[in-house]
VODO-466490 format. One line per 3 residues: number of its first residue (from 1); their letters; for each residue x, y, z of C-alpha. Coordinates in nm, 4 decimals. Layout:
REM residues N
NUM	a	X:Y:Z | ...;
REM end
This chain:
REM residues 546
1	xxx	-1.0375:-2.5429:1.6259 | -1.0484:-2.1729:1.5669 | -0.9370:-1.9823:1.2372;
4	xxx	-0.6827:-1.7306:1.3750 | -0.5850:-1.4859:1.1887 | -0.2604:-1.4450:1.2153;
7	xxx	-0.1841:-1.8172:1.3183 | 0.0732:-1.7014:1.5342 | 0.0586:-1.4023:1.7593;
10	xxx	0.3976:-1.2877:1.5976 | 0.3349:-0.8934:1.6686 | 0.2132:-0.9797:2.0486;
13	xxx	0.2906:-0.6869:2.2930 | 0.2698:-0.8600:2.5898 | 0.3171:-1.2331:2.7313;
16	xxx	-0.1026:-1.1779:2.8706 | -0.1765:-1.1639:2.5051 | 0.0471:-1.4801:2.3961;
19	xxx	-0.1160:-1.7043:2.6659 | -0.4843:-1.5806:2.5777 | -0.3863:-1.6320:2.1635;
22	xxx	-0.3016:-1.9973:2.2707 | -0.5773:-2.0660:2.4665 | -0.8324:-1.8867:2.2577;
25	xxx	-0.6983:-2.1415:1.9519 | -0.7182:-2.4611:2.1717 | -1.0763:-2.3807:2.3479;
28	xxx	-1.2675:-2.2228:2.0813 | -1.4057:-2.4350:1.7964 | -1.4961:-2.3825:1.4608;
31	xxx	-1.6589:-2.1885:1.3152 | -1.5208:-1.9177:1.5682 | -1.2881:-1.7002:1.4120;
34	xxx	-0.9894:-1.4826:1.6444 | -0.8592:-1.2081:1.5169 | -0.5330:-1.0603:1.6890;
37	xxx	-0.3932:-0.7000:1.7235 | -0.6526:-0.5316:1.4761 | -0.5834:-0.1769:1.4058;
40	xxx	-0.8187:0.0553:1.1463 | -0.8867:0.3861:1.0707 | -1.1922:0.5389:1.1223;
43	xxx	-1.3017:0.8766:0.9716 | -1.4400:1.0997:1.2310 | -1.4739:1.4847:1.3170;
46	xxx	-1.2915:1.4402:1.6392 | -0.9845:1.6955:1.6203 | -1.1021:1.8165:1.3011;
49	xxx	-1.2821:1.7556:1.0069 | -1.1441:1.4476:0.7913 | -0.8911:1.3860:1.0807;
52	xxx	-0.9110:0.9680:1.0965 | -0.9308:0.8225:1.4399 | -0.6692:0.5181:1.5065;
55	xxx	-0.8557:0.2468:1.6717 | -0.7722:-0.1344:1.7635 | -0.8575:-0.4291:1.9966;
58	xxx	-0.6272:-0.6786:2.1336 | -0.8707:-0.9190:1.9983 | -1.2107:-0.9917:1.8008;
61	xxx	-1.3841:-1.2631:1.8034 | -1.6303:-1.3328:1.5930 | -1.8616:-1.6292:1.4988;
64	xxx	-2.1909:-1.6087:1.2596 | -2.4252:-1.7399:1.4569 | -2.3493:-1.5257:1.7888;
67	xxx	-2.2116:-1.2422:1.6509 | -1.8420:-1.0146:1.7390 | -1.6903:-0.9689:2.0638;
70	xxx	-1.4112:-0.7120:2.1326 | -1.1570:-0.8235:2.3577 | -0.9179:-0.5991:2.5743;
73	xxx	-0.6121:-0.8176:2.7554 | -0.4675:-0.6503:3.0962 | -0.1701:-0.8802:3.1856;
76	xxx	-0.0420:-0.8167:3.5260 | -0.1825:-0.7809:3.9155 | -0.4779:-0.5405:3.8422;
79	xxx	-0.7046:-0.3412:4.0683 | -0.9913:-0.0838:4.0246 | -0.9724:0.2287:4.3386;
82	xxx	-1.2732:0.2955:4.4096 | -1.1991:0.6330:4.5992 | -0.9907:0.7680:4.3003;
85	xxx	-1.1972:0.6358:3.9924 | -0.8632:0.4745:3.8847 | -0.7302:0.1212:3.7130;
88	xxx	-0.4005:0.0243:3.8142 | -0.1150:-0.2272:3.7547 | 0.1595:-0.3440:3.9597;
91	xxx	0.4277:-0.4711:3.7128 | 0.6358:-0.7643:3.8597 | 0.9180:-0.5207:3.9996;
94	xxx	0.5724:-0.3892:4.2547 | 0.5536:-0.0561:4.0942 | 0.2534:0.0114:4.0713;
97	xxx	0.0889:0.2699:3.8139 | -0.2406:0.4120:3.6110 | -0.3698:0.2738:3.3339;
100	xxx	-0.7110:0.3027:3.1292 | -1.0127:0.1637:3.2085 | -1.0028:-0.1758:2.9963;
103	xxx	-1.3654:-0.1896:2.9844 | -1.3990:0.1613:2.8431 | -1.1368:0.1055:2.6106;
106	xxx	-1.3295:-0.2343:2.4456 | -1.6533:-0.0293:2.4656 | -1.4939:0.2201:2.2731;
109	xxx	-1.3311:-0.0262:2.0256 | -1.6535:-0.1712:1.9881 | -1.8982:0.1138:1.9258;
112	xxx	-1.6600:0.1965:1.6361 | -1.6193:-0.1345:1.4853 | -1.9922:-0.1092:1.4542;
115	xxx	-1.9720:0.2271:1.2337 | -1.7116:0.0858:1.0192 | -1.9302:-0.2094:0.9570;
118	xxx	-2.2220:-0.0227:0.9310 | -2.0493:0.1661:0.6961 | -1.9793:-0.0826:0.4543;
121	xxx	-2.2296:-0.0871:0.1823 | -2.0917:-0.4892:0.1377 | -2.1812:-0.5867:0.5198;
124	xxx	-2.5587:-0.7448:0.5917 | -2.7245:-0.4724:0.7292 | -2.8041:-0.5459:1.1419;
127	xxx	-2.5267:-0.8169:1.1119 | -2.4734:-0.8614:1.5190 | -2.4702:-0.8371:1.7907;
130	xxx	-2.1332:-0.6218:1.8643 | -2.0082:-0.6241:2.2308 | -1.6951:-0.6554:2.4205;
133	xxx	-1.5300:-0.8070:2.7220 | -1.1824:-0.7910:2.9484 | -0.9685:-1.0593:2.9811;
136	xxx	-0.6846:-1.0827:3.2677 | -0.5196:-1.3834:3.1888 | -0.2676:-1.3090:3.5052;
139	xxx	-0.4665:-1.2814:3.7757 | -0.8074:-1.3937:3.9132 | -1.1474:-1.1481:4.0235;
142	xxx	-1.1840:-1.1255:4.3872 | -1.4713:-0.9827:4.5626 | -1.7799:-0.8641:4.3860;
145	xxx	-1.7732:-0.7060:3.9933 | -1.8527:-0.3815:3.9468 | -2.1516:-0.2400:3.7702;
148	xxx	-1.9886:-0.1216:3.4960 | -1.7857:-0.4516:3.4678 | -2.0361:-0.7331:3.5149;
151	xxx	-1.8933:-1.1129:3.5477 | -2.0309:-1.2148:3.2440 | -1.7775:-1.0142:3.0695;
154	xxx	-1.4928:-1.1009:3.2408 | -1.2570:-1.3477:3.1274 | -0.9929:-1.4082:3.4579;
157	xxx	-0.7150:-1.6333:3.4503 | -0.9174:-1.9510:3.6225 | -1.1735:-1.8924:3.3405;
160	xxx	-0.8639:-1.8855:3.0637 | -0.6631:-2.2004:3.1972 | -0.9376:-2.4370:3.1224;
163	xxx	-1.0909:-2.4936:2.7767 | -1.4518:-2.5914:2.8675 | -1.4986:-2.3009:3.1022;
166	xxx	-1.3237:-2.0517:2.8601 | -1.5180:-2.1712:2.5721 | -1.8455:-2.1192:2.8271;
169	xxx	-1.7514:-1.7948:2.9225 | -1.6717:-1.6160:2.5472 | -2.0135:-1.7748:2.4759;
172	xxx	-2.1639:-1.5888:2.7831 | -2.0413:-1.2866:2.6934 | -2.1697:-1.3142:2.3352;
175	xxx	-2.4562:-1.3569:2.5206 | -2.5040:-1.0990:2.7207 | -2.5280:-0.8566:2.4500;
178	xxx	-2.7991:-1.0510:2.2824 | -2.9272:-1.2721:2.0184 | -2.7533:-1.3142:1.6492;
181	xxx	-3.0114:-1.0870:1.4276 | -2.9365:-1.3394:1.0968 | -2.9558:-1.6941:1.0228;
184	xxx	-2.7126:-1.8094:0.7422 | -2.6101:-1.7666:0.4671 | -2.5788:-1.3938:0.5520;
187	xxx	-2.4340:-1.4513:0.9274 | -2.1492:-1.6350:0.7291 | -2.1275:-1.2907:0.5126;
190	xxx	-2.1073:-1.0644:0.8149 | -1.8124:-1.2702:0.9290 | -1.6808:-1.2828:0.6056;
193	xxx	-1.7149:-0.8625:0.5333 | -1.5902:-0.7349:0.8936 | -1.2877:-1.0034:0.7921;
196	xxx	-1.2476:-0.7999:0.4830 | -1.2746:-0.5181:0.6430 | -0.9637:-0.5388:0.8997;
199	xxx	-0.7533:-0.8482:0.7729 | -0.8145:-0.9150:0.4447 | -0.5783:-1.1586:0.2322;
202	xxx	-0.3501:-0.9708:-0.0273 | -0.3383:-1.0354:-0.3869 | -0.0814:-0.8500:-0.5976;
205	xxx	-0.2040:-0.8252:-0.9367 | -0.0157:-0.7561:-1.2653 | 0.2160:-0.4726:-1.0473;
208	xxx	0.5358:-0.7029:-1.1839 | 0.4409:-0.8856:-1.4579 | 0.2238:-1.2111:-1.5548;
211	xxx	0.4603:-1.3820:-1.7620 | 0.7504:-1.4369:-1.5608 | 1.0847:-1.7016:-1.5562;
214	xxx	1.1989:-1.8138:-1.1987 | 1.3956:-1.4883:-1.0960 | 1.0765:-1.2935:-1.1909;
217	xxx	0.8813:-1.5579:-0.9117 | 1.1207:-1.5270:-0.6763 | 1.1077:-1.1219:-0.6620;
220	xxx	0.7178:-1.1308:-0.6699 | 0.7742:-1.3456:-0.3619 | 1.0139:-1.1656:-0.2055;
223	xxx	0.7840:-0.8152:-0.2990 | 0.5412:-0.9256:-0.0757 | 0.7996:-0.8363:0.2666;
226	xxx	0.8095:-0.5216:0.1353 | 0.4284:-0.4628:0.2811 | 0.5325:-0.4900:0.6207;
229	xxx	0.6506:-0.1062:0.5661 | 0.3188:0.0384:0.5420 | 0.2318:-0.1802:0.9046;
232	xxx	0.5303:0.0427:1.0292 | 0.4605:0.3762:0.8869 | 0.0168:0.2933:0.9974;
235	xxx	0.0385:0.5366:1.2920 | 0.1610:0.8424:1.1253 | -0.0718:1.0148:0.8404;
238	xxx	0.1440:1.2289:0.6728 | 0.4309:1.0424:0.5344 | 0.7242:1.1239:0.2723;
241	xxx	0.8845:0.7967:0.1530 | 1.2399:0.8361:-0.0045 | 1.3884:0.4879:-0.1727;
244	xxx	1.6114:0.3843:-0.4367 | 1.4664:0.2188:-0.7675 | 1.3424:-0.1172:-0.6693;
247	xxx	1.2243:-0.0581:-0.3402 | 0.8989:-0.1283:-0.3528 | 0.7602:0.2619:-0.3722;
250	xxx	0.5160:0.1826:-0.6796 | 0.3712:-0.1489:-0.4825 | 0.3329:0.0677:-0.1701;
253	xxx	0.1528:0.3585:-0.3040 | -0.0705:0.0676:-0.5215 | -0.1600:-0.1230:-0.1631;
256	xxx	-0.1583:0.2584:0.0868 | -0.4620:0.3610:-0.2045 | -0.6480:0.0623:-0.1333;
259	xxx	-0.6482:0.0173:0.2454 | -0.7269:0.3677:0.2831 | -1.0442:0.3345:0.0627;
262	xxx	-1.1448:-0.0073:0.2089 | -1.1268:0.1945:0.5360 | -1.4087:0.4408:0.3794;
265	xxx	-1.1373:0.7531:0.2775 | -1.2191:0.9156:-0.0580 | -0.8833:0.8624:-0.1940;
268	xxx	-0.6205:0.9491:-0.4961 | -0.4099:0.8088:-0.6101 | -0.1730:1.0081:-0.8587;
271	xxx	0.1501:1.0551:-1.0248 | 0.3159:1.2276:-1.2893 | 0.3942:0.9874:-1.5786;
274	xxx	0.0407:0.8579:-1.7512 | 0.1739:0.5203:-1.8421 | 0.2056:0.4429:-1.5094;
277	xxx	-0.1099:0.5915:-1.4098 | -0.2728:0.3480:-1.6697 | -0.0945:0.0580:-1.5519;
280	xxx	-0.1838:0.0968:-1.1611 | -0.5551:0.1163:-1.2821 | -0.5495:-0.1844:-1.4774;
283	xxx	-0.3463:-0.3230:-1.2367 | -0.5918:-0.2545:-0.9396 | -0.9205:-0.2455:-1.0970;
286	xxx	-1.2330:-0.0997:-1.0021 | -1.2330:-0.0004:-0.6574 | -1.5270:0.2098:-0.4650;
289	xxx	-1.4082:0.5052:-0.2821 | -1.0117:0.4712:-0.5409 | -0.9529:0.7764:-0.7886;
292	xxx	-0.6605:0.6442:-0.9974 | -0.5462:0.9223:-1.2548 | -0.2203:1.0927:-1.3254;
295	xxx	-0.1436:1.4547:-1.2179 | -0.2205:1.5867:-1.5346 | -0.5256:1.4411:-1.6535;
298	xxx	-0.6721:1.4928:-1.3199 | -0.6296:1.8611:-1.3536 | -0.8268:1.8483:-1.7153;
301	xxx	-1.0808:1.6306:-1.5577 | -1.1708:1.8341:-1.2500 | -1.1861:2.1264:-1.4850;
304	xxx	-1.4143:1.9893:-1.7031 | -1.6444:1.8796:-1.3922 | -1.6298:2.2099:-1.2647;
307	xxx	-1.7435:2.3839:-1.5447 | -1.4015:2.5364:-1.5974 | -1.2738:2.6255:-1.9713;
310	xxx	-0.9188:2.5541:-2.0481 | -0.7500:2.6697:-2.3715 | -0.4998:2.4218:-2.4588;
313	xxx	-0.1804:2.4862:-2.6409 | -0.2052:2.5153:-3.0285 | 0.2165:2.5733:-3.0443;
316	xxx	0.4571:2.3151:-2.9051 | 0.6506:2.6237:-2.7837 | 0.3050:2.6773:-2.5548;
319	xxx	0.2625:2.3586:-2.4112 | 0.5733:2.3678:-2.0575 | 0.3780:2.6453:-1.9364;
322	xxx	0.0135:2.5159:-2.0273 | 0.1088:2.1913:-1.7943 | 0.3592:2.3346:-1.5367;
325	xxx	0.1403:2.6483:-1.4455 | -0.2242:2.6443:-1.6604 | -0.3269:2.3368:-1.5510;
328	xxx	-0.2268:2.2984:-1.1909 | -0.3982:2.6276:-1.1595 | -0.6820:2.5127:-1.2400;
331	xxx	-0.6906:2.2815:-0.9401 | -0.7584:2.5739:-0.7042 | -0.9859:2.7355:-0.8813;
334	xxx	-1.1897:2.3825:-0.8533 | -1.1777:2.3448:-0.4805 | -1.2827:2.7119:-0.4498;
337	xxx	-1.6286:2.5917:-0.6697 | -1.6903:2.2583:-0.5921 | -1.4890:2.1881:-0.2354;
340	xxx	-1.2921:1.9173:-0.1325 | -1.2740:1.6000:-0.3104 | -1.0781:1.3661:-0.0928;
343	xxx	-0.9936:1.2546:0.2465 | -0.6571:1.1158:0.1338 | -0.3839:1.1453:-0.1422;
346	xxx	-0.1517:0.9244:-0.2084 | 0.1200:1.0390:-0.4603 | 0.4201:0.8260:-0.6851;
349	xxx	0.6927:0.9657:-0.8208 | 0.6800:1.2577:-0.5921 | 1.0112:1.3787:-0.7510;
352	xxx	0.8556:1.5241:-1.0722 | 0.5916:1.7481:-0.8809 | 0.6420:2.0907:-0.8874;
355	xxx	0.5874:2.2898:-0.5627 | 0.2668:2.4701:-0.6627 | 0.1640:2.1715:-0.7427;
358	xxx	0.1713:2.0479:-0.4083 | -0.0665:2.3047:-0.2703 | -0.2742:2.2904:-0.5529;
361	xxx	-0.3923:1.9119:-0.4432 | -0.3503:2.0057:-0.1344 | -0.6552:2.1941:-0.1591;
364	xxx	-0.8454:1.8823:-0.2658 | -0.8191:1.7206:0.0554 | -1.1300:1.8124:0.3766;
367	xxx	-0.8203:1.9275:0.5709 | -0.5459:2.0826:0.3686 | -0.3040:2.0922:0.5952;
370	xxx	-0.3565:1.7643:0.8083 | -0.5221:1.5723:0.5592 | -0.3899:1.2116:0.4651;
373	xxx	-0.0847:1.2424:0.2480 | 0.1086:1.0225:0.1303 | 0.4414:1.0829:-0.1092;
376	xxx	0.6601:0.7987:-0.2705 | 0.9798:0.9486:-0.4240 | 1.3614:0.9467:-0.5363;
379	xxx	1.5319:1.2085:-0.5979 | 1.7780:0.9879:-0.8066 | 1.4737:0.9633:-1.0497;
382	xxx	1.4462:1.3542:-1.0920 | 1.4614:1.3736:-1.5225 | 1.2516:1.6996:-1.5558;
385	xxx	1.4420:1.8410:-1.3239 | 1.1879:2.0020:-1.1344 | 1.2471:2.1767:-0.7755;
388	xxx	1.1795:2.0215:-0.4916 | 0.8669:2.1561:-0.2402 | 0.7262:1.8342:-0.0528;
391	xxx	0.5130:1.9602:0.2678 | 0.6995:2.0105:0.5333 | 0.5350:1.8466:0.7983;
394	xxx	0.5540:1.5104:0.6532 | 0.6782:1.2270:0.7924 | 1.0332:1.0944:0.6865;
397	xxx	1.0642:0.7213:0.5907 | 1.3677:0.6268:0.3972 | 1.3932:0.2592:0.1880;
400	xxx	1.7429:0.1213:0.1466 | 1.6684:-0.2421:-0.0449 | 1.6248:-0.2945:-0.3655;
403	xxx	1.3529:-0.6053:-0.4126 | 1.2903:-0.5955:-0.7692 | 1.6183:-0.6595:-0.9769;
406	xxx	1.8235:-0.9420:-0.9453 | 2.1514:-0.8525:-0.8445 | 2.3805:-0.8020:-1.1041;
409	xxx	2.1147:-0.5503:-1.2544 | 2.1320:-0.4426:-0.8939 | 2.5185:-0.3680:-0.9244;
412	xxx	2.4785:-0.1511:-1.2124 | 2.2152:0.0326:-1.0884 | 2.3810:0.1729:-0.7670;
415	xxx	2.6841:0.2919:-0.9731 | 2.4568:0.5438:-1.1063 | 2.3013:0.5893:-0.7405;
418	xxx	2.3800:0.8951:-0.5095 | 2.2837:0.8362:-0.1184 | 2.3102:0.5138:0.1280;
421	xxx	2.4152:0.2104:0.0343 | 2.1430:-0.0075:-0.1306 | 2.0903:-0.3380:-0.0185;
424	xxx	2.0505:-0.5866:-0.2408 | 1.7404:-0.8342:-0.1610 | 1.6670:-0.9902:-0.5084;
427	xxx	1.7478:-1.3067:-0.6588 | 2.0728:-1.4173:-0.8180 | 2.0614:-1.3371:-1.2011;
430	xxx	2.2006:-1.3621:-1.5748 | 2.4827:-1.1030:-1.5720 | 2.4368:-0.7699:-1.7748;
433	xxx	2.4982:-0.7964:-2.1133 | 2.6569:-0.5138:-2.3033 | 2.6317:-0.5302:-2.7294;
436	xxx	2.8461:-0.2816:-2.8869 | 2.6985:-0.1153:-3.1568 | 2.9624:-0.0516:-3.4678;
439	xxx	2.7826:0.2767:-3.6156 | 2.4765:0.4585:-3.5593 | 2.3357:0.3089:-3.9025;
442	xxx	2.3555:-0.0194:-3.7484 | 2.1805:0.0110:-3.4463 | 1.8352:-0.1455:-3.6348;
445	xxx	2.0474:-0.4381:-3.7740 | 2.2252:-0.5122:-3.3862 | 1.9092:-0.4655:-3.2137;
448	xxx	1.7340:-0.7373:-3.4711 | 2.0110:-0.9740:-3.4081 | 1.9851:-0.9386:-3.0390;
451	xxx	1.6304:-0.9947:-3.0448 | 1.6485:-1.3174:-3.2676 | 1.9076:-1.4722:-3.0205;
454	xxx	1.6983:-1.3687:-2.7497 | 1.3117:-1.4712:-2.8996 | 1.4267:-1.7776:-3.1029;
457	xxx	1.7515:-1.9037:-2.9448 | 1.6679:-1.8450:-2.5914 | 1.2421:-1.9112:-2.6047;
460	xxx	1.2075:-1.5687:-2.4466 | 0.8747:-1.4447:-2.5270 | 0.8806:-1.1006:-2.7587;
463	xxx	0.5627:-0.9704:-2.5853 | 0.8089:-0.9764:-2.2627 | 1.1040:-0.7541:-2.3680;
466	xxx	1.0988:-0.3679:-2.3720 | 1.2971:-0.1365:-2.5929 | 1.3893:0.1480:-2.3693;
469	xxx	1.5411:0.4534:-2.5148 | 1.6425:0.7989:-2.3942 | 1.5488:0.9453:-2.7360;
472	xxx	1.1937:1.1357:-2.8255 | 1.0088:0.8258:-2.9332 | 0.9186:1.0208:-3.2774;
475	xxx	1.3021:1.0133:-3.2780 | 1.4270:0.6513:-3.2247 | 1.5219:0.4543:-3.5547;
478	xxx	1.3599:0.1507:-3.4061 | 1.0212:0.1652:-3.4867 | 0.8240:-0.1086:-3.7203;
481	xxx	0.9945:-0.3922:-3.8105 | 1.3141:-0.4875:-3.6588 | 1.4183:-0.7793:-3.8728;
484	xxx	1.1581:-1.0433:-3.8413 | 1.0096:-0.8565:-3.5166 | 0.7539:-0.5680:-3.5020;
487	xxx	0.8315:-0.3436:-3.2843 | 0.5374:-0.0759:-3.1834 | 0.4766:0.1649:-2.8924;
490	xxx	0.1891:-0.0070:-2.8628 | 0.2238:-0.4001:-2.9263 | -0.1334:-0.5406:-3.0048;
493	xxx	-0.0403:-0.8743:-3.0108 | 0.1283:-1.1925:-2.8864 | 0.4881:-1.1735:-3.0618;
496	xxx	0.5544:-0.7857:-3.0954 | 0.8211:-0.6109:-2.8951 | 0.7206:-0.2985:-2.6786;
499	xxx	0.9279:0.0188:-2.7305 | 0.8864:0.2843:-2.5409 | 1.0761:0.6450:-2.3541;
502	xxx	1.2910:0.5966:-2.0331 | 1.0877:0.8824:-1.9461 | 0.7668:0.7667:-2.0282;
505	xxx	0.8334:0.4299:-1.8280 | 0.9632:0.5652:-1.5374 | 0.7884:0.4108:-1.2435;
508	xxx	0.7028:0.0793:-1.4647 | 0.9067:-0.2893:-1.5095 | 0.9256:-0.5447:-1.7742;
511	xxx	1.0978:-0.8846:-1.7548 | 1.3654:-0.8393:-1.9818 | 1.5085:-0.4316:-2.1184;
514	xxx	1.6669:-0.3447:-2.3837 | 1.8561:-0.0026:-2.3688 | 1.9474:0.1627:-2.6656;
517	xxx	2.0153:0.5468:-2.7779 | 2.2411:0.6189:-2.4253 | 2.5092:0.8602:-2.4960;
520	xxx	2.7899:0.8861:-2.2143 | 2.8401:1.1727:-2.3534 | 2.4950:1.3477:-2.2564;
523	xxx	2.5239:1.5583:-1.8794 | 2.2101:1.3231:-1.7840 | 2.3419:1.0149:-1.8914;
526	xxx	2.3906:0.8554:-1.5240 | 2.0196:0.9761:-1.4146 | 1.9093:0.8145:-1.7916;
529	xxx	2.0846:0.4999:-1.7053 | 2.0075:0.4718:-1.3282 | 1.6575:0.5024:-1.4457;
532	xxx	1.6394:0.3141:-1.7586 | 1.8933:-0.0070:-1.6024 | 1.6408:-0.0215:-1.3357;
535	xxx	1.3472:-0.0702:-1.5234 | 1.4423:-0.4463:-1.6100 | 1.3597:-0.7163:-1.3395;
538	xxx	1.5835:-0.9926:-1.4677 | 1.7642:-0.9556:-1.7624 | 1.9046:-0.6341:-1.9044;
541	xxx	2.1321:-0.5382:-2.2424 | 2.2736:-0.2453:-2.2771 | 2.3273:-0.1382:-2.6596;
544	xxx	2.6327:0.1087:-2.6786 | 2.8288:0.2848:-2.9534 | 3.2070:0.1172:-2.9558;
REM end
């Protein structure tokens, strides 16, 4: 039997594609692989330069020792006239009306499979042969093919109903477009790279966590739904994504950044806060065609590259301006010597991006203004306070369910939350657990004793709990040992306890947070605790004065 990828034609647009799905899986055997409703981008100077064409195929089949085969379905009654260079289709009410040439349309899909493939510096070079046929599972040829449309590349409805004959006939139009170029083991790799290419497998790596207790397993499954967005949001290349903490927005940007640059797009990904920046890199490794830096150290970089001197700030009371204005700046004045960098951007925490920021990167891209953008962002999540200034044109998507928390985490959140409801989509949970604090002297002395009952009660691993505070970190009283616990910004080892900024983790997770320094007394304190409560994935404590 044939791999099909998906095994079930769940995103089918018509009942001709069902029946040929089915029949395709029963006739063909292995090691032919079918491939349904592929869509890609392909880079091209049609409508301007860096403006991707969208491209797909009803079908591709593919098999290493014959080669790939593009398949367009026409369901319906169908008929070529001759006198007006039309195709037409007579749906089953009898109206009858123009559609494209089907066997234009594969050629097309073909022709730029074949570039993409070519393109890939993974793919055996001359991997082949590519072609394409029409299939009409409805109705049956009459009369004599056309030129353009020869019967070996037509797969009618008599053809599709029986498995010997459609088997017969996909290998006949293999056929037709010649012999396979490579013997194996590299016919097997040209199956398995265009696969790669268009319907890869996903692995999510280290974007949650790697030591995790069952509510943390059931959010990374459940985090894994939250892809389908990007399948929604695949026609439209300018995008602005607005959702509440624990939709998904990190994990979206991280998997955007990496289908664009499988797809051959120079692409960015950015954001504002460099711990974050760090952790996507780590988190997606080395990838050819991926720029992973934050905001800031991209500006420095570029700089540097382009032969540009900065002065940096020798006074505190220097550096706001030095990273709001200096350094952005400096972004323009690189694409005006060295040109565009990228074909896409995709940016995270859009909230904290000024709005000359925006048309300094902007500038990066081949086509400023139409250029591949994406933004993640919530404005809920705004703690510099910076104005808004997204481009205009962009697409608006809005996420309303919150994936990552459990839900009594959840609950807490979203009384901090301004906008639509928030739907809650994680797992059941421990309830929040508030620890008053008797005096600000004995906030080191409460948080040891919470993390003893946590660590060596509870078997809760240290290097799995974060200390979040909304204090400077060379402010917090926490620091070093915290009873028998070391706590470091930093932890370099297996039983030391992370402490770090709510501002500096903004965008991140951890298993288990613990909030300390929160004054409900401070005018930010609900944007501090939306953000801070909604770092923590399955167990939060809030430590509060009495």
């Amino acid at each position: 039997m044939a791999r099909m990828i998906p095994i079930s034609p769940v995103d089918a647009r018509s009942a001709a594609e069902e029946k040929l799905f089915q029949r395709f899986a029963s006739a063909l055997p292995d090691p032919f692989v079918v491939l349904h409703s592929v869509k890609w981008l392909e880079k091209t100077h049609r409508g301007g330069p860096g403006r991707p064409t969208e491209c797909e195929a009803d079908f591709l089949v593919l098999h290493p020792g014959l080669g790939a085969l593009v398949v367009e379905v026409k369901g319906g009654q169908i008929r070529f006239d001759a006198e007006t260079g039309t195709w037409r289709s007579e749906s089953a009410a009898g109206i009858e009306y123009v559609i494209k040439d089907p066997f234009a349309q594969a050629q097309r899909s073909c022709h730029s499979l074949l570039r993409l493939m070519r393109s890939n510096p993974r793919s055996p070079s001359h991997w082949g042969p590519f072609g394409h046929a029409v299939a009409f599972p409805d109705g049956t040829l009459t009369g004599r093919p056309l030129a353009g449309a020869p019967l070996d590349l037509i797969l009618d409805a008599d053809v599709i109903a029986d498995d010997a004959r459609l088997q017969k006939a996909v290998r006949t139009s293999f056929g037709f477009w010649g012999n396979a170029t490579m013997a194996e083991p590299d016919a097997d790799q040209g199956v398995a790279a265009l696969i790669d290419m268009v319907a890869h497998d996903l692995h999510i790596r280290d974007l949650l966590t790697t030591r995790v207790n069952e509510a943390d397993r059931r959010i990374l499954d459940l985090s894994k739904q939250q892809l389908r967005v990007l399948d929604y949001m695949r026609r439209n290349p300018r995008v602005a994504v607005a959702g509440c903490a624990g939709s998904g927005k990190t994990l979206l940007a991280a998997e955007k950044s990496q289908r664009l640059a499988r797809s051959g797009f120079r692409t960015l990904l950015t954001c504002f806060n460099r711990p974050l920046a760090d952790h996507l890199r780590d988190a997606i490794g080395d990838q050819e065609g991926l720029t992973v830096q934050n905001f800031h150290s991209l500006c420095a970089h570029l700089a540097h590259d382009a032969g540009i001197a900065l002065e940096w700030p020798i006074r505190p009371t220097d550096e706001p301006r030095f990273y709001e204005r200096v350094l952005p700046n400096t972004l323009l004045r690189v694409s005006e010597r060295i040109g565009p960098i990228f074909d896409a951007l995709v940016i995270d925490e859009g909230q904290d991006f000024a709005p000359t920021w925006w048309e300094a990167l902007s500038f990066l891209l081949e086509d400023p203004d139409r250029g591949i953008m994406y933004v993640f962002f919530d404005d809920n999540q705004s703690l510099y306070r910076r104005p808004g200034g997204l481009p205009q044109d962009l697409v608006n998507v809005e996420l309303h369910e919150n994936w990552r928390n459990t839900r009594p985490i959840r609950d807490l959140v979203c009384k901090f939350y301004t906008g639509e409801p928030v739907i809650a989509m994680g797992p059941a949970g421990p309830p929040v657990e508030t620890v008053h604090v008797e005096a600000a002297g004995l906030l080191r002395s409460t948080l040891g004793r919470v993390l003893h009952r946590l660590c060596k009660d509870n078997n809760i691993p240290p290097e799995d709990i974060v200390v979040l505070t909304s204090r400077h970190l060379d402010a917090t009283a926490v620091l070093g040992k915290v009873g028998s616990f070391a706590v470091e910004l930093e932890p370099g080892g297996p039983g030391q306890v992370k402490v770090s900024s709510i501002h500096r983790f903004k965008g991140l997770d951890a298993k288990v947070v613990l909030l300390i320094d929160v004054d409900p007394h401070r005018p930010d304190y609900g944007e501090l605790m939306y953000v801070g409560c909604s770092r923590a994935r399955s167990y939060l404590v809030v430590l509060t004065r009495a």
